[in-house]
N, C-alpha and C positions, 0 to 999 in steps of 0.2 A: 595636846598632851599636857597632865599639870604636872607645873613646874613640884621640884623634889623639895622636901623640907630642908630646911638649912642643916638641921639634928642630922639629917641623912646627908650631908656633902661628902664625897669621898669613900661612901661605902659601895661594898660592891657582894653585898652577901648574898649566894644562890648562884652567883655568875662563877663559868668556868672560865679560866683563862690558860693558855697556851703561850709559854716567853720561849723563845730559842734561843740559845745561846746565851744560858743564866744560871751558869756555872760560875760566872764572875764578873767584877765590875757593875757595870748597870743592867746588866739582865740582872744579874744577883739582886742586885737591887730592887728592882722592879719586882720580881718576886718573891718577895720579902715583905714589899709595901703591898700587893694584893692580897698575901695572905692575910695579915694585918687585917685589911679594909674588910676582910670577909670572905672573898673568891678562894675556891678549889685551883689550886695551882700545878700543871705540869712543866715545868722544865724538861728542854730538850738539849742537849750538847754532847760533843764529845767526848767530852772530859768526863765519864763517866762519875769518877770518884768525888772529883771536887762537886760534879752538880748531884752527887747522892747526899753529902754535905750542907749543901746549901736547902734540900729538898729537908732535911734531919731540923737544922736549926728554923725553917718556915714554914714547918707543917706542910710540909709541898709533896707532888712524885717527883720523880725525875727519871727520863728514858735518854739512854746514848741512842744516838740520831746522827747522819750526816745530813744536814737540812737542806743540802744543797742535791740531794737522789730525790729527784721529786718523788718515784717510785716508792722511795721507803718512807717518807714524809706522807703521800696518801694511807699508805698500811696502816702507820703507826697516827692518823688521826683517826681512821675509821675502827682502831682497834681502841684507843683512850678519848675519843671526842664522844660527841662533838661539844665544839668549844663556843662560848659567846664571844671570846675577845681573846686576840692572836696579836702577842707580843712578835713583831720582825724584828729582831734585836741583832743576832748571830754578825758576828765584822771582823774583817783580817785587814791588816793596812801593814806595811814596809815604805821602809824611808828608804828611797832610793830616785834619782830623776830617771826619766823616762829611757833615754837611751841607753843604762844600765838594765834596764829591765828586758825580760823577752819574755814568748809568747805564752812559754809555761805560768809565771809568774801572772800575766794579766789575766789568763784563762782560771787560777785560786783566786785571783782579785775579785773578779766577776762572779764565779760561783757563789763563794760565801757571804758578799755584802749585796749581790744582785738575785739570783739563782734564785735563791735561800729563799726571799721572800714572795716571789714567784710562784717557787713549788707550795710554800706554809700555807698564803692566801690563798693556791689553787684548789687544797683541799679542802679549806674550812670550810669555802665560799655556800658551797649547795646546801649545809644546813641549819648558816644563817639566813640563807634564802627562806627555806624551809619555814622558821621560828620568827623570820621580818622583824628580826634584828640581828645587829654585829657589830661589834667597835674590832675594826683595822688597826694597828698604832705601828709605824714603820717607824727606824730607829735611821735616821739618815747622819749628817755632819756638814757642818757650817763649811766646810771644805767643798762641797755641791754648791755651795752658792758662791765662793769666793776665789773657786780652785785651790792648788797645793802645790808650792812648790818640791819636789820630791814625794807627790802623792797623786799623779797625773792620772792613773786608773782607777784608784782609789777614789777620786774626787768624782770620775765619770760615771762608775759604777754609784755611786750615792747620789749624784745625780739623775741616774736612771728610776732611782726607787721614787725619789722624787716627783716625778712625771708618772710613776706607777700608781702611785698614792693617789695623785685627780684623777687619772683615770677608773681608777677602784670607785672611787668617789662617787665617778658622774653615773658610771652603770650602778650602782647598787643601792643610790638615794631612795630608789622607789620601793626596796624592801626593810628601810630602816637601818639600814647599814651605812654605820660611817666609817672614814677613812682617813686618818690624819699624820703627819709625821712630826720629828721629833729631830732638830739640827744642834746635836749637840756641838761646842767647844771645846776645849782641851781641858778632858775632863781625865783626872786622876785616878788610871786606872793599868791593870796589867797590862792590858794593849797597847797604851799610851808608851808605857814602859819599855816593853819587847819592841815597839814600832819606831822609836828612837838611838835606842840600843847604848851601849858603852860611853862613856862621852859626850851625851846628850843634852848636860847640864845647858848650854848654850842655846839650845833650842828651843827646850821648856821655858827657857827665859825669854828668847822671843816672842814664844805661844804668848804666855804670860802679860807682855807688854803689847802684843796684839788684841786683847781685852779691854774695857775700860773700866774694869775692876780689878786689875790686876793680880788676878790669881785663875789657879786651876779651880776646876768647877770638880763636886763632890757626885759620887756615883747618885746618891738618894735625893741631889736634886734634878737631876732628871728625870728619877722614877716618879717624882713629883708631878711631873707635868703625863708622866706616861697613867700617873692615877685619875688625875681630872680628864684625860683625854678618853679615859674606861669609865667613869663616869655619869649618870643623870643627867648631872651639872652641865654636860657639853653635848649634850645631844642635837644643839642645833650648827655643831661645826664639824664641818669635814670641809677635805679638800686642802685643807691648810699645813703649812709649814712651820712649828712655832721655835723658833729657835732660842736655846739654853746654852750661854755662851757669854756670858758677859758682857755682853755689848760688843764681839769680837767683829771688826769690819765696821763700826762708826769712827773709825778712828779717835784722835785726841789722846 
């Protein structure tokens, strides 16, 4: 393959891309920065309104979707696909430890941060096959690599995508399809927000001093790394985990 010109780094004009759950925070993000780069963008979420918004100000669509019905996630790719490049973004997290939680709780846990990307990549998958190309991009969290305290299913199910991610990898090299994810840190967002809840200042500040940059990370820089990962530039990585996080877990 020859390499992409520099002039072209970061573009992604002609490519469709697919974000779920980019109604807000860093899907928003992410799709926001593909429209930018050039790509036709459909946002998927439930939040109907906020991601008709977000679809408004990026030149984007957006369809309400439970990404987590694999059933209606085939429909609704094979009725707006097919797509080159499937943002797995969609994530639910609750601060709570484990033995507070039960099974209804880990079964939304698992659906939406595991399920999710399951059902999205099962639909795209046959007409990247088809085209012998696809950029994968799973949105995991440094939480899979470090666990969580008060985030034990949370951390498993992201660790699951994880391990989903090489596997995508190793089956679909041969058709040009890469497969990469994305571990974010306590990154400054609704979720972060809702997942802490009232009182939370103390925690954020832990997150915070968990880092070695000692701050929250911004939605757009991880869309950053989700744009090079869509990218020319990176077509000879898959398989990997790149984590955006301040340096959170080198300690110091």
């Amino acid at each position: 393959m020859t390499a992409a010109s520099p002039l072209s780094f970061g573009r992604l004009d002609g490519r469709r891309a697919f974000v779920s759950g980019g109604a807000h925070g860093i899907g928003a993000a992410i799709a926001r920065s593909f429209s930018a780069a050039g790509a036709s963008v459909m946002i998927a979420d439930l939040d109907a309104a906020s991601a008709n918004a977000v679809a408004r100000e990026a030149d984007a669509t957006a369809v309400r979707l439970d990404v987590s019905d694999a059933g209606k996630v085939r429909k609704a790719i094979a009725e707006h696909g097919p797509f080159d490049i499937v943002v797995n973004n969609a994530g639910v997290d609750q601060h709570a430890f484990f033995t507070d939680t039960d099974a209804e709780d880990w079964a939304r846990l698992i659906a939406v941060n595991l399920v999710s990307a399951l059902a999205c990549t099962h639909a795209a998958l046959p007409a990247m096959q088809a085209a012998r190309f696809g950029r994968i991009i799973n949105i995991t969290s440094e939480a899979a690599r470090l666990g969580s305290k008060g985030g034990a299913v949370y951390a498993a199910a992201k660790g699951g995508v994880i391990a989903f991610t090489k596997s995508v990898a190793r089956e679909n090299a041969r058709y040009g399809i890469t497969a990469n994810a994305i571990a974010p840190g306590p990154i400054r967002t609704p979720m972060l927000e809702q997942a802490v809840g009232e009182g939370g200042e103390k925690l954020l500040r832990a997150m915070t001093e968990a880092t070695l940059l000692r701050r929250l990370g911004e939605p757009e820089e991880v869309a950053a790394a989700a744009l090079f990962l869509a990218s020319d530039q990176a077509s000879y990585i898959t398989g990997e985990t790149i984590g955006v996080s301040g340096g959170m877990g080198l300690g110091g």
